[in-house]
PyMOL Python script that loads the backbone (N, CA, C, O; Angstrom):
from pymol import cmd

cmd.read_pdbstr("""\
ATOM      1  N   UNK A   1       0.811  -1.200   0.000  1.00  0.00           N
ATOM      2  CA  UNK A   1       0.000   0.000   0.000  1.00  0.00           C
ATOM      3  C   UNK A   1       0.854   1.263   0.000  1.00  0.00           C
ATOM      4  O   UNK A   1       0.353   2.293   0.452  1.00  0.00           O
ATOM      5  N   UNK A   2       2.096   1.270  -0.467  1.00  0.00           N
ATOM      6  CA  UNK A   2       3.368   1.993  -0.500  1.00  0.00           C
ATOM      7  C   UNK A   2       2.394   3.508  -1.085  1.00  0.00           C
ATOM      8  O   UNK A   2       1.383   3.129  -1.677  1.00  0.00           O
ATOM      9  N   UNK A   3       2.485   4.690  -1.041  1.00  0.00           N
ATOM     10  CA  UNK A   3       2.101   5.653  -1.901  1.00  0.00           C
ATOM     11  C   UNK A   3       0.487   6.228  -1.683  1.00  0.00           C
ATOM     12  O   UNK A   3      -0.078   7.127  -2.305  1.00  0.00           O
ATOM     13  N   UNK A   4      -0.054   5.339  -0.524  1.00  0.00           N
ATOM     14  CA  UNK A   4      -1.492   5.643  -0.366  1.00  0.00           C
ATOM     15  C   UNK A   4      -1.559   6.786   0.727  1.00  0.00           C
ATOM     16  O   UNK A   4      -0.772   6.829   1.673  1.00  0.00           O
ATOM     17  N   UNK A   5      -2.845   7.960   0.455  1.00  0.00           N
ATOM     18  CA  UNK A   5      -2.980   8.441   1.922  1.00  0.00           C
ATOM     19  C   UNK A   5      -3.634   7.749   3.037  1.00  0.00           C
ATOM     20  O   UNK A   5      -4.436   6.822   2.922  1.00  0.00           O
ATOM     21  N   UNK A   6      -3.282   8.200   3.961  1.00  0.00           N
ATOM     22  CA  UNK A   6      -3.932   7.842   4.943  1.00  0.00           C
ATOM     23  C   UNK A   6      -5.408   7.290   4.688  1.00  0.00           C
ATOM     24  O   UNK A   6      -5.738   6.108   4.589  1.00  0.00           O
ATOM     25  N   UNK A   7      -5.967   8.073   4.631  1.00  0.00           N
ATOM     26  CA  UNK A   7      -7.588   7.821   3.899  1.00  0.00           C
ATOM     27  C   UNK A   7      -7.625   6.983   3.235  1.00  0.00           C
ATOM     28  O   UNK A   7      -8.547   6.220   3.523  1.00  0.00           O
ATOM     29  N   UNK A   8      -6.764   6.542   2.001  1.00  0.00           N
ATOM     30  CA  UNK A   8      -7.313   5.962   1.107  1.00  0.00           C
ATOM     31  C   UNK A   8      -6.702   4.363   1.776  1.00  0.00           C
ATOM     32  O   UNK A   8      -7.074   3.295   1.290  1.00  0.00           O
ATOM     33  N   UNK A   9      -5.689   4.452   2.988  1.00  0.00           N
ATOM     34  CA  UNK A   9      -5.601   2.742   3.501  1.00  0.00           C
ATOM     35  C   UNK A   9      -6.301   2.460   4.496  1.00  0.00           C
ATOM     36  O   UNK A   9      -6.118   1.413   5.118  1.00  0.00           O
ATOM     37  N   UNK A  10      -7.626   3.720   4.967  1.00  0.00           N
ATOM     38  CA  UNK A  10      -8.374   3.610   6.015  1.00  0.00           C
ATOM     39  C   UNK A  10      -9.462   2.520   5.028  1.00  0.00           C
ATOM     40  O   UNK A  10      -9.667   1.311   5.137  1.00  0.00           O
ATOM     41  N   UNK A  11      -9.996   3.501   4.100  1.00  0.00           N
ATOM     42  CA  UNK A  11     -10.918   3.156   3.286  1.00  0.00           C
ATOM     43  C   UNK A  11     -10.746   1.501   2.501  1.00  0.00           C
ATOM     44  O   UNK A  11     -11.716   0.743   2.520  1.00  0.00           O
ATOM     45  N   UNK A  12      -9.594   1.128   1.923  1.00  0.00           N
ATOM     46  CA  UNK A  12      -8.999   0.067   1.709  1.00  0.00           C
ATOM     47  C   UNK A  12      -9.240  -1.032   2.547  1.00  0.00           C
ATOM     48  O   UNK A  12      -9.766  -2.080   2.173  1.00  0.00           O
ATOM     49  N   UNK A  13      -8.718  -0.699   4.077  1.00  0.00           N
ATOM     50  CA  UNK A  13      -9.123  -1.833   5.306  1.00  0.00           C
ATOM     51  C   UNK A  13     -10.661  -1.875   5.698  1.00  0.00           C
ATOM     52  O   UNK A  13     -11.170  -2.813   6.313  1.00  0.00           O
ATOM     53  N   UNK A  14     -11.474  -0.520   5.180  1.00  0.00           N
ATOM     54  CA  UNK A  14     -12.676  -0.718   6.071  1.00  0.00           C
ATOM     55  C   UNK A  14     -13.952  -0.809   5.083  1.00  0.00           C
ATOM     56  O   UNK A  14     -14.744   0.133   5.088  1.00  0.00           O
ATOM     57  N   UNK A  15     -14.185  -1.975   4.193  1.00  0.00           N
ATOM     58  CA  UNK A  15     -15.210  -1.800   3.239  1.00  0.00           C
ATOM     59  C   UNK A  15     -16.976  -1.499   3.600  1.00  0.00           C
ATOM     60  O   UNK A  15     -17.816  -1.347   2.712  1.00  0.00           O
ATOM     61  N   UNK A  16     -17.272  -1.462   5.067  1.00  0.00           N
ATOM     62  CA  UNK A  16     -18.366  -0.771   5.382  1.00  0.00           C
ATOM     63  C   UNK A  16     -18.311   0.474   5.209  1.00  0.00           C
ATOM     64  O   UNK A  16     -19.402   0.833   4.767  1.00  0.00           O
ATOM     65  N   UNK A  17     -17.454   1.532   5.350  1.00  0.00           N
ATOM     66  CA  UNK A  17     -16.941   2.665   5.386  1.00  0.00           C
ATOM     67  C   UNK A  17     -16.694   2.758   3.653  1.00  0.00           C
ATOM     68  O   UNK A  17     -17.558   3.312   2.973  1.00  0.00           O
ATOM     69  N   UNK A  18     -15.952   2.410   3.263  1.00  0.00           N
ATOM     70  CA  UNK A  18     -15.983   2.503   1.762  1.00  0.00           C
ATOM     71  C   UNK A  18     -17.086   2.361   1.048  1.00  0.00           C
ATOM     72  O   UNK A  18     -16.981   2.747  -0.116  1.00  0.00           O
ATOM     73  N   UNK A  19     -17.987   1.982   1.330  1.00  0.00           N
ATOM     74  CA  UNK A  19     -19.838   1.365   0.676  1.00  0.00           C
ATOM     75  C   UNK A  19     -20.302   3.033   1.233  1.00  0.00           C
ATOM     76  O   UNK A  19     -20.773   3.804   0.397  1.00  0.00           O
ATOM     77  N   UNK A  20     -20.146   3.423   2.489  1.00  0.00           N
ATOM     78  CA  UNK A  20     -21.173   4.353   2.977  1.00  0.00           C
ATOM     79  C   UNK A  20     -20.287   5.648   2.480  1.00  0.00           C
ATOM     80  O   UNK A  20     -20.787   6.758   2.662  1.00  0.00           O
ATOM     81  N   UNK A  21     -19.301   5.575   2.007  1.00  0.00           N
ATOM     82  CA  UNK A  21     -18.411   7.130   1.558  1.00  0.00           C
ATOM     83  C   UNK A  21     -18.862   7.039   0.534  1.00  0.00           C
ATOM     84  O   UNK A  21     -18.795   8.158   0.026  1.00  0.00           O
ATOM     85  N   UNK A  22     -19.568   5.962  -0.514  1.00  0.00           N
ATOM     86  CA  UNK A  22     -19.129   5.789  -2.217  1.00  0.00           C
ATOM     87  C   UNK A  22     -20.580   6.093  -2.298  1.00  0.00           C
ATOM     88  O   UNK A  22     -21.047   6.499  -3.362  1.00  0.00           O
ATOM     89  N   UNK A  23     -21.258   5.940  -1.343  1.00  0.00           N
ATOM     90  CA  UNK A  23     -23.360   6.385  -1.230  1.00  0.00           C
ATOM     91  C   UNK A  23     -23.296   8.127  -0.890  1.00  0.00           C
ATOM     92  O   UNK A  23     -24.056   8.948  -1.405  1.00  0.00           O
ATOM     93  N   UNK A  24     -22.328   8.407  -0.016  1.00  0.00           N
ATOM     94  CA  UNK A  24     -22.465  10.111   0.282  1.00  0.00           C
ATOM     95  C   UNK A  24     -22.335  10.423  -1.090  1.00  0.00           C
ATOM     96  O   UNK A  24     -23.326  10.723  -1.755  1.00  0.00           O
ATOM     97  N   UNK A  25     -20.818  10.366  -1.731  1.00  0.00           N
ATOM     98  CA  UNK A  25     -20.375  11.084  -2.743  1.00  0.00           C
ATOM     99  C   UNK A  25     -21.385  10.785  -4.223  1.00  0.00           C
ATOM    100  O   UNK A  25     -21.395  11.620  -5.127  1.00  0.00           O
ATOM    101  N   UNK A  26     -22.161   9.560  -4.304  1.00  0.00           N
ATOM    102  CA  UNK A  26     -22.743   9.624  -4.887  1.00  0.00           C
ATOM    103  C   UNK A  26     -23.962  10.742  -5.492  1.00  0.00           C
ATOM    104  O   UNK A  26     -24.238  11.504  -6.418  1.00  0.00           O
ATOM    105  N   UNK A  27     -24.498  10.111  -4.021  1.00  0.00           N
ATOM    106  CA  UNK A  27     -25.665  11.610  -3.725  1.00  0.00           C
ATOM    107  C   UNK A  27     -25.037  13.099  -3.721  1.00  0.00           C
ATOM    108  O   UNK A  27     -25.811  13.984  -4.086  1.00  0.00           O
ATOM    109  N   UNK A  28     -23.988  13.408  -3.425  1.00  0.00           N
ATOM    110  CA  UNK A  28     -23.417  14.396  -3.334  1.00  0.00           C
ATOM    111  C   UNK A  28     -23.396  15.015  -4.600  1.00  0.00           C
ATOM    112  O   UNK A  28     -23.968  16.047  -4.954  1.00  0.00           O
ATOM    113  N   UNK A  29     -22.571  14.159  -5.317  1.00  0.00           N
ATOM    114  CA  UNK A  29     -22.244  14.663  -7.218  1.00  0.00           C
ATOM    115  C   UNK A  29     -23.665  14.974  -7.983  1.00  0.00           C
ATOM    116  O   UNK A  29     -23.956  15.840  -8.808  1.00  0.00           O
ATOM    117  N   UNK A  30     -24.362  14.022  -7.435  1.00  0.00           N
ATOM    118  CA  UNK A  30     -25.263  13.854  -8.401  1.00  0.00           C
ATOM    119  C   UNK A  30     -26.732  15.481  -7.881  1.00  0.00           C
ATOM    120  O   UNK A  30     -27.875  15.390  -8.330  1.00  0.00           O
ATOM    121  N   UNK A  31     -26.420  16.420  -7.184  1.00  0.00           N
ATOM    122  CA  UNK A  31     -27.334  17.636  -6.710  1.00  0.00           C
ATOM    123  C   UNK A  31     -26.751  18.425  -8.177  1.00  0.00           C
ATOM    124  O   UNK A  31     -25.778  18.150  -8.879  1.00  0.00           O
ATOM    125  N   UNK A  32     -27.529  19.238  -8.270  1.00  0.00           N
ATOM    126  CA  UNK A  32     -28.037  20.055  -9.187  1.00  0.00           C
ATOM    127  C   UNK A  32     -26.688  21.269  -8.790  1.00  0.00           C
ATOM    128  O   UNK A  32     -26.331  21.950  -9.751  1.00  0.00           O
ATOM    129  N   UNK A  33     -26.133  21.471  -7.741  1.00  0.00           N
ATOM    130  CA  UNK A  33     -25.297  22.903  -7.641  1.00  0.00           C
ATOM    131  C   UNK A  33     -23.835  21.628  -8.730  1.00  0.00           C
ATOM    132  O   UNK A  33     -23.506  21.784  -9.906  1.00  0.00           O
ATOM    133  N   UNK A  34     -23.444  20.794  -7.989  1.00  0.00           N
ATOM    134  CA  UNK A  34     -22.281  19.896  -8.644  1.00  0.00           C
ATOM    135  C   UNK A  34     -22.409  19.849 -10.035  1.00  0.00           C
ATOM    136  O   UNK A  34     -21.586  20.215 -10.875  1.00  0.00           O
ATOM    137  N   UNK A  35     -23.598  19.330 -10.211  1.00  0.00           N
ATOM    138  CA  UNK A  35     -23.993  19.754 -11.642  1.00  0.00           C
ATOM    139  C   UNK A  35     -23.446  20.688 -12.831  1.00  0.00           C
ATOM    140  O   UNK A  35     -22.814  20.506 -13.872  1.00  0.00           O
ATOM    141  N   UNK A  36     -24.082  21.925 -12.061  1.00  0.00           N
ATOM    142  CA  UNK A  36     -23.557  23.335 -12.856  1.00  0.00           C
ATOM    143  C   UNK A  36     -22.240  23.631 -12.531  1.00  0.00           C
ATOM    144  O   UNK A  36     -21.621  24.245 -13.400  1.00  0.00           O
ATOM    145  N   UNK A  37     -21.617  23.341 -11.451  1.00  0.00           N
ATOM    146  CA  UNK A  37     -20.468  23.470 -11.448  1.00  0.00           C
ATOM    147  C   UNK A  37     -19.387  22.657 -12.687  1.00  0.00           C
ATOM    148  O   UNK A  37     -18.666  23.227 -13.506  1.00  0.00           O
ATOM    149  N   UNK A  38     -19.542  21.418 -12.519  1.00  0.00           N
ATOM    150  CA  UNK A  38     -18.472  20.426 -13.575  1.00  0.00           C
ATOM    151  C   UNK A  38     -19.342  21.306 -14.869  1.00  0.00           C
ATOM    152  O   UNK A  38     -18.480  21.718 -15.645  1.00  0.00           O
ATOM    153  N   UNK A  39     -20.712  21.713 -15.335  1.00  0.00           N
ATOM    154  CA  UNK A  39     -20.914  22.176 -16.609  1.00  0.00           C
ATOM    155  C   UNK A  39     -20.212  23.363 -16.947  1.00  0.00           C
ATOM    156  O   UNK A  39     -20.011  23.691 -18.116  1.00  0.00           O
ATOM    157  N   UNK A  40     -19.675  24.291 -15.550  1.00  0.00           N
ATOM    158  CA  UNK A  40     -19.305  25.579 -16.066  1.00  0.00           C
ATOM    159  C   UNK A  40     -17.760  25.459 -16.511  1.00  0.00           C
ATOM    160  O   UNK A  40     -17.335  26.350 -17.247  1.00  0.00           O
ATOM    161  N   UNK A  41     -16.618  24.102 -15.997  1.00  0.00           N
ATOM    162  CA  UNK A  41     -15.539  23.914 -16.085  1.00  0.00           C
ATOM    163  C   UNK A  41     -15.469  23.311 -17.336  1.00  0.00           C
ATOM    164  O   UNK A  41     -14.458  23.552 -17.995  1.00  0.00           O
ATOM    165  N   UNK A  42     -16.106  22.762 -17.692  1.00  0.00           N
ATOM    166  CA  UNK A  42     -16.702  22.274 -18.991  1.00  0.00           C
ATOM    167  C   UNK A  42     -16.322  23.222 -20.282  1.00  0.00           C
ATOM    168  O   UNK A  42     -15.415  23.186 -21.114  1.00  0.00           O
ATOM    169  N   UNK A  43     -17.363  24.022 -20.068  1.00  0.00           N
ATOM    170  CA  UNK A  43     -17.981  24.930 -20.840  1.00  0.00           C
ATOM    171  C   UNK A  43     -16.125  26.187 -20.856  1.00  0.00           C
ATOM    172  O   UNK A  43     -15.539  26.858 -21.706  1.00  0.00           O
ATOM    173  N   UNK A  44     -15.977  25.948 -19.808  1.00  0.00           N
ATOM    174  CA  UNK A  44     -14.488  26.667 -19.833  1.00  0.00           C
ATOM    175  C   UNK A  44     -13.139  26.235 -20.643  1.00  0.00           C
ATOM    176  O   UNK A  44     -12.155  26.826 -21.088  1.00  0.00           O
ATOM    177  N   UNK A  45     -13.579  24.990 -20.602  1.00  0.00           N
ATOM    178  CA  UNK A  45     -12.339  23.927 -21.152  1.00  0.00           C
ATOM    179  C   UNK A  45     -12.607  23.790 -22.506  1.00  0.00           C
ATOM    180  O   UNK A  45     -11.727  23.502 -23.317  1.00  0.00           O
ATOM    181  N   UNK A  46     -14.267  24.061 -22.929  1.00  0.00           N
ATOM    182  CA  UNK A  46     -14.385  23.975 -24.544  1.00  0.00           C
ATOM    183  C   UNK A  46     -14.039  25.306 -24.579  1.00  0.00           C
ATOM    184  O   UNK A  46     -12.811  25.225 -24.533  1.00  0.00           O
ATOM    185  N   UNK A  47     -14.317  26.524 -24.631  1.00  0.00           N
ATOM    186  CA  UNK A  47     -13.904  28.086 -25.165  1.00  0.00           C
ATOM    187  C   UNK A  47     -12.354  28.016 -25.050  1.00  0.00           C
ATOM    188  O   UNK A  47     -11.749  28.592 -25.954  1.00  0.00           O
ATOM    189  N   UNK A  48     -11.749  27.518 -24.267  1.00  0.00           N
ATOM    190  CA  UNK A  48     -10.537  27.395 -24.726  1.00  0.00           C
ATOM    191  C   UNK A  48      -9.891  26.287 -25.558  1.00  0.00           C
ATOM    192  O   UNK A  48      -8.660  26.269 -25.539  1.00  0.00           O
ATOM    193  N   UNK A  49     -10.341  25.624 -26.077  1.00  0.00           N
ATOM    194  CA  UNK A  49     -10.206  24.584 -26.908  1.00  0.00           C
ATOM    195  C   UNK A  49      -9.263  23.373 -26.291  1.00  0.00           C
ATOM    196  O   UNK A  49      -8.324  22.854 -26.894  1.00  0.00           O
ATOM    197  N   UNK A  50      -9.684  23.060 -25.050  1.00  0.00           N
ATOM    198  CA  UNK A  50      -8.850  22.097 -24.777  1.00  0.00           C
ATOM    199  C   UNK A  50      -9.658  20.933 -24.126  1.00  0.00           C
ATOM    200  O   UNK A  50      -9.230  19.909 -23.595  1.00  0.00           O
ATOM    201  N   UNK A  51     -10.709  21.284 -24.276  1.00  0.00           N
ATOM    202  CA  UNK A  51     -11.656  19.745 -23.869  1.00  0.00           C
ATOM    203  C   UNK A  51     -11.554  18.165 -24.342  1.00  0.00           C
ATOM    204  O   UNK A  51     -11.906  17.721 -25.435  1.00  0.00           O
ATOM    205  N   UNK A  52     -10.963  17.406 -23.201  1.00  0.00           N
ATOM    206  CA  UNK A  52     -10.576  15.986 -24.249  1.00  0.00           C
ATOM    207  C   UNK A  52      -9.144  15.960 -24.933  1.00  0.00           C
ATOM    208  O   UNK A  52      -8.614  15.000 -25.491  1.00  0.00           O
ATOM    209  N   UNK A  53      -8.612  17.323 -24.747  1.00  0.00           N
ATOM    210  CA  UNK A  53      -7.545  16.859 -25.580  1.00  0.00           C
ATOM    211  C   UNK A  53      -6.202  16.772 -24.151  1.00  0.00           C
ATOM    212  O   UNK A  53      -5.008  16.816 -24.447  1.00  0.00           O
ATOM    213  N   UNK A  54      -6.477  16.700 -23.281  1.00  0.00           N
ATOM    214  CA  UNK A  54      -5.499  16.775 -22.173  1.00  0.00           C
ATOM    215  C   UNK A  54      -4.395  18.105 -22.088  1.00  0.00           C
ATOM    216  O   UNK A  54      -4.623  19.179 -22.644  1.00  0.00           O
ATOM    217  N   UNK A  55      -3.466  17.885 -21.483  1.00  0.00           N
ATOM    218  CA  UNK A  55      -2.534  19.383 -21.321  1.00  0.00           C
ATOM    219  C   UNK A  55      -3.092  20.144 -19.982  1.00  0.00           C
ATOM    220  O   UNK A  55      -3.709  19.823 -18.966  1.00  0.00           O
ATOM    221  N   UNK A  56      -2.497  21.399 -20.581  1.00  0.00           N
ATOM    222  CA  UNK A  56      -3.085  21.950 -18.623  1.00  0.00           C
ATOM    223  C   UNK A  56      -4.412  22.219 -18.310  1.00  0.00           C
ATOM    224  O   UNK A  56      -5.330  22.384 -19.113  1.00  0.00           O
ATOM    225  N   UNK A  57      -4.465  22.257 -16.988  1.00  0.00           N
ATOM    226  CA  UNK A  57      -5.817  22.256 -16.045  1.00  0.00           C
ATOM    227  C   UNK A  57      -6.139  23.705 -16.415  1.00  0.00           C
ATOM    228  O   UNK A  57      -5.223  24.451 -16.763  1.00  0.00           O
ATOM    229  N   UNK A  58      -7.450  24.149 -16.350  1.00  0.00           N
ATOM    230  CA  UNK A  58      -8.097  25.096 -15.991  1.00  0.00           C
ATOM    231  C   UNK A  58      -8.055  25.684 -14.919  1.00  0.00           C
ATOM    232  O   UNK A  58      -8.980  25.410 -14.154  1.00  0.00           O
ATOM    233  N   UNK A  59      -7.294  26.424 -14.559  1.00  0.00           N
ATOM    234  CA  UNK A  59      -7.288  26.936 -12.732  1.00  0.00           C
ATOM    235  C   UNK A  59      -7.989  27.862 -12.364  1.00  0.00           C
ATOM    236  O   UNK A  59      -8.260  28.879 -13.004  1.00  0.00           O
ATOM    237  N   UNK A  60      -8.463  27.456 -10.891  1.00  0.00           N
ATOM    238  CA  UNK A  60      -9.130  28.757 -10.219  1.00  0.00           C
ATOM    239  C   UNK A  60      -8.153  29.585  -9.951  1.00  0.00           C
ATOM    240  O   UNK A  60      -6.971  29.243  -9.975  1.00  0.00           O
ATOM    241  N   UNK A  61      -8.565  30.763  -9.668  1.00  0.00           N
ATOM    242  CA  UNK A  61      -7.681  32.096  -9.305  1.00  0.00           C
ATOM    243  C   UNK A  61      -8.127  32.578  -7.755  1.00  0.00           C
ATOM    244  O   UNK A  61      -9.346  32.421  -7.689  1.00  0.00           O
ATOM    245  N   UNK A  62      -7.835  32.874  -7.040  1.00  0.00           N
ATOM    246  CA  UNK A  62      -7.807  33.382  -5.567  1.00  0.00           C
ATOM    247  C   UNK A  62      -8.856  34.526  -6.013  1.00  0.00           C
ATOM    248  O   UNK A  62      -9.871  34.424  -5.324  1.00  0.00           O
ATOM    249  N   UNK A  63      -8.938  35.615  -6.974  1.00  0.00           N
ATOM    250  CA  UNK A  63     -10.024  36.603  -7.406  1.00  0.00           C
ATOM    251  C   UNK A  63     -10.915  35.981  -8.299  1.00  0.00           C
ATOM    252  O   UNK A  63     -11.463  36.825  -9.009  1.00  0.00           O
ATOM    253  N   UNK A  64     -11.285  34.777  -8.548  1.00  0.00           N
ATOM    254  CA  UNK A  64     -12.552  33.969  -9.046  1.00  0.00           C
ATOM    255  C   UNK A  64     -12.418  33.502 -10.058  1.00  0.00           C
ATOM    256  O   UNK A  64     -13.092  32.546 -10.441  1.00  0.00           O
ATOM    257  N   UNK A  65     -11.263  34.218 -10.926  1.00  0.00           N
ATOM    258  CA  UNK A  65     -11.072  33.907 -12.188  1.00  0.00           C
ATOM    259  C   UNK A  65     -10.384  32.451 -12.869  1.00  0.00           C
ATOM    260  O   UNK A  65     -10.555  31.512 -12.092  1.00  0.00           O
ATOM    261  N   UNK A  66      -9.835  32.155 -13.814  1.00  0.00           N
ATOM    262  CA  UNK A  66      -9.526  30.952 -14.016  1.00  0.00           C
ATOM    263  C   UNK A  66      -8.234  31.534 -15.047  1.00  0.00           C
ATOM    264  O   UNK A  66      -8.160  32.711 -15.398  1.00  0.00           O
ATOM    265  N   UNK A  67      -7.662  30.915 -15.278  1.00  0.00           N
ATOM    266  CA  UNK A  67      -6.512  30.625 -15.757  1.00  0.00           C
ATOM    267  C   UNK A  67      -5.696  28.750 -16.107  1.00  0.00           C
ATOM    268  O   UNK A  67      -5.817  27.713 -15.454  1.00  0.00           O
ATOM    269  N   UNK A  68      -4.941  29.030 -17.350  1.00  0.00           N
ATOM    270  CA  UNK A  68      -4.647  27.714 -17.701  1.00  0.00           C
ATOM    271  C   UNK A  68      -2.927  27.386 -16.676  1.00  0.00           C
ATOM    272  O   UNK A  68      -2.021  28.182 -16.425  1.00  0.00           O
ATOM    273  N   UNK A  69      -3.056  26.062 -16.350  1.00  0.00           N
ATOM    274  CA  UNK A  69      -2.066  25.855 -15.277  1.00  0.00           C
ATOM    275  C   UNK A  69      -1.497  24.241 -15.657  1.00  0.00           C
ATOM    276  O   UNK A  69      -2.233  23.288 -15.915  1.00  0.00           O
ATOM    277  N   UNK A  70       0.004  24.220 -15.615  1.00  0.00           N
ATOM    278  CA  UNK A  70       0.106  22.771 -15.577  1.00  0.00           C
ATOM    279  C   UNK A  70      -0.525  22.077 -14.423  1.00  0.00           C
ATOM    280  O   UNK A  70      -0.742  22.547 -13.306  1.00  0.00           O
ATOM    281  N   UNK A  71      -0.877  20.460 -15.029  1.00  0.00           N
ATOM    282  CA  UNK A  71      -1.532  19.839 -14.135  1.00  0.00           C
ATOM    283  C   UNK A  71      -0.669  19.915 -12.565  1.00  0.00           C
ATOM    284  O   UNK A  71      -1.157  20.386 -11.538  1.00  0.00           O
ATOM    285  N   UNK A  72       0.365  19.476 -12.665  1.00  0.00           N
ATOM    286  CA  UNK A  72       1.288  19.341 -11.458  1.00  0.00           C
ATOM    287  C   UNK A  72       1.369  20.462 -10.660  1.00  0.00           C
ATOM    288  O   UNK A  72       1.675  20.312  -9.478  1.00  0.00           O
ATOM    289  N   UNK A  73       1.163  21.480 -11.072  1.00  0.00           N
ATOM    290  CA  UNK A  73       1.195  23.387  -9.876  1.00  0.00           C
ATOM    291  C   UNK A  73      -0.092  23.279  -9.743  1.00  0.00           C
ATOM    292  O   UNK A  73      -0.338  23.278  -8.537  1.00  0.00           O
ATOM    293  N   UNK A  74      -1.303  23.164 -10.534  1.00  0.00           N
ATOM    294  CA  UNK A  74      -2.636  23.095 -10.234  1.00  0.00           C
ATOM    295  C   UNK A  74      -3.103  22.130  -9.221  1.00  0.00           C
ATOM    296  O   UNK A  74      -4.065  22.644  -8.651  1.00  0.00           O
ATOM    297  N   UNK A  75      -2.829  20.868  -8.706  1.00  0.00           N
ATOM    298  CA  UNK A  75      -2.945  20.123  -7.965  1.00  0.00           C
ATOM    299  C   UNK A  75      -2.478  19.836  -7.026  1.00  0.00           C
ATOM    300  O   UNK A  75      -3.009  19.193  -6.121  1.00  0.00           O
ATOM    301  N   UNK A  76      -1.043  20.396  -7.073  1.00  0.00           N
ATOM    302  CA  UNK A  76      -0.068  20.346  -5.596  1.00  0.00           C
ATOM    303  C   UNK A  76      -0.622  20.986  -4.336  1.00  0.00           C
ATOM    304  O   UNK A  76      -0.528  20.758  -3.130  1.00  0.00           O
ATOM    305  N   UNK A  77      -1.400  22.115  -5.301  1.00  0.00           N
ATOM    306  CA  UNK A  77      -1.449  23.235  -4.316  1.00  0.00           C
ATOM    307  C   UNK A  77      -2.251  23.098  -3.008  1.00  0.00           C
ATOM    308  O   UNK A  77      -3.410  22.718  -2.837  1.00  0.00           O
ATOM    309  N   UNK A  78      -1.512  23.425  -2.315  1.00  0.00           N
ATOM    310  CA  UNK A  78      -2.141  23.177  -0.790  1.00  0.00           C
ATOM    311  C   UNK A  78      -2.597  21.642  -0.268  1.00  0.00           C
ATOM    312  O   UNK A  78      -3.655  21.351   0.292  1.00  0.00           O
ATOM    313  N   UNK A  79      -1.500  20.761  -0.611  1.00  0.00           N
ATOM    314  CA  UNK A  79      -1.597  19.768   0.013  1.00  0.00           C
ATOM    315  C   UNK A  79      -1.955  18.584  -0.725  1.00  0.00           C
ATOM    316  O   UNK A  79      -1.537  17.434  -0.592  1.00  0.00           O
ATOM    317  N   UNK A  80      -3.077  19.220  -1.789  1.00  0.00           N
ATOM    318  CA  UNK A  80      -3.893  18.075  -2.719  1.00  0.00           C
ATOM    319  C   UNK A  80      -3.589  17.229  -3.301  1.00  0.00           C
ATOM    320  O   UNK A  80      -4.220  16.220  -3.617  1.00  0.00           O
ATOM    321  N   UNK A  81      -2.349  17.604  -3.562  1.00  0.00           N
ATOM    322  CA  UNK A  81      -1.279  16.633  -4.489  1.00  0.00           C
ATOM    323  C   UNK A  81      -1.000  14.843  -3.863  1.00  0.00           C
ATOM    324  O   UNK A  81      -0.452  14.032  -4.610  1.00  0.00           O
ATOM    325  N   UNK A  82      -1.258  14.618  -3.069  1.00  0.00           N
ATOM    326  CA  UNK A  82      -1.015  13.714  -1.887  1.00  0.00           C
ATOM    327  C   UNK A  82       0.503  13.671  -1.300  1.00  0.00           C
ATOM    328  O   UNK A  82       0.979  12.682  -0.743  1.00  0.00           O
ATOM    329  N   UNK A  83       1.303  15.107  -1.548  1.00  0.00           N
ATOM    330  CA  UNK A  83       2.749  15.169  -1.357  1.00  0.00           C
ATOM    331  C   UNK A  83       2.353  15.080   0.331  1.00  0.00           C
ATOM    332  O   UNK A  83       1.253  15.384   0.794  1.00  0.00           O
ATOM    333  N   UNK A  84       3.492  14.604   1.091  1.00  0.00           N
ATOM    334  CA  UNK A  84       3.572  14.484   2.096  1.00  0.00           C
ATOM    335  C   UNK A  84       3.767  15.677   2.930  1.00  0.00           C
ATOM    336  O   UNK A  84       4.910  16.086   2.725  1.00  0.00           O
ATOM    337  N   UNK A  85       3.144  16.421   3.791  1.00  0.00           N
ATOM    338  CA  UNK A  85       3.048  18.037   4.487  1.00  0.00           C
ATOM    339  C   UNK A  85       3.978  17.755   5.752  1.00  0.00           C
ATOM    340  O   UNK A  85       3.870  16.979   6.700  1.00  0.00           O
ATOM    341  N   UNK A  86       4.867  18.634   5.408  1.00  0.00           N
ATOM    342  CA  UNK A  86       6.213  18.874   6.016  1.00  0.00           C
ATOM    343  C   UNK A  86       6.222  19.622   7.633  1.00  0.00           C
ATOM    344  O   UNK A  86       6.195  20.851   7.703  1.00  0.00           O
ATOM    345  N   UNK A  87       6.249  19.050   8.484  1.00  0.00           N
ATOM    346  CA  UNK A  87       5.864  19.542  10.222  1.00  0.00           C
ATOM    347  C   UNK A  87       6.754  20.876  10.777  1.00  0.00           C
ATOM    348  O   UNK A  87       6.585  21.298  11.921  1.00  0.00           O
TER     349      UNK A  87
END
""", "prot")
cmd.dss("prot")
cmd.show_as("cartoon", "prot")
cmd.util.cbc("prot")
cmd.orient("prot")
């Protein structure tokens, strides 16, 4: 399990817990705000012509805006990356 977070070797050992996380997120994705959200990143990724074709992420901006970002700076950021957070 070399490379896993925490979470994901909690979830791994505990398949009651994995059944009842995979029913939240279900219901979760599937509301009408999640919805419009993945449609508006969407809709962002086609005007810039990069929908489907891979390359960089679409980034949020701290002032709301978006901007194009390699995947690797777009995902690191703040922890997300699953890089290990330094004490």
């Amino acid at each position: 399990m070399a490379g896993k977070s925490k979470s994901a070797k909690y979830y791994a050992a505990n398949p009651k817990a994995r059944a009842k996380k995979k029913k939240y997120d279900t219901k979760y994705h599937s509301t009408p705000e999640r919805k419009e959200y993945r449609r508006k990143l969407a809709d962002e990724r086609r005007k810039r012509g990069v929908m489907g074709k891979g390359g960089k992420d679409v980034s949020h901006k701290k002032g709301g805006g978006t901007t194009m970002e390699s995947k690797t700076k777009n995902r690191a950021r703040n922890g997300a990356g699953g890089k290990a957070k330094k004490k």
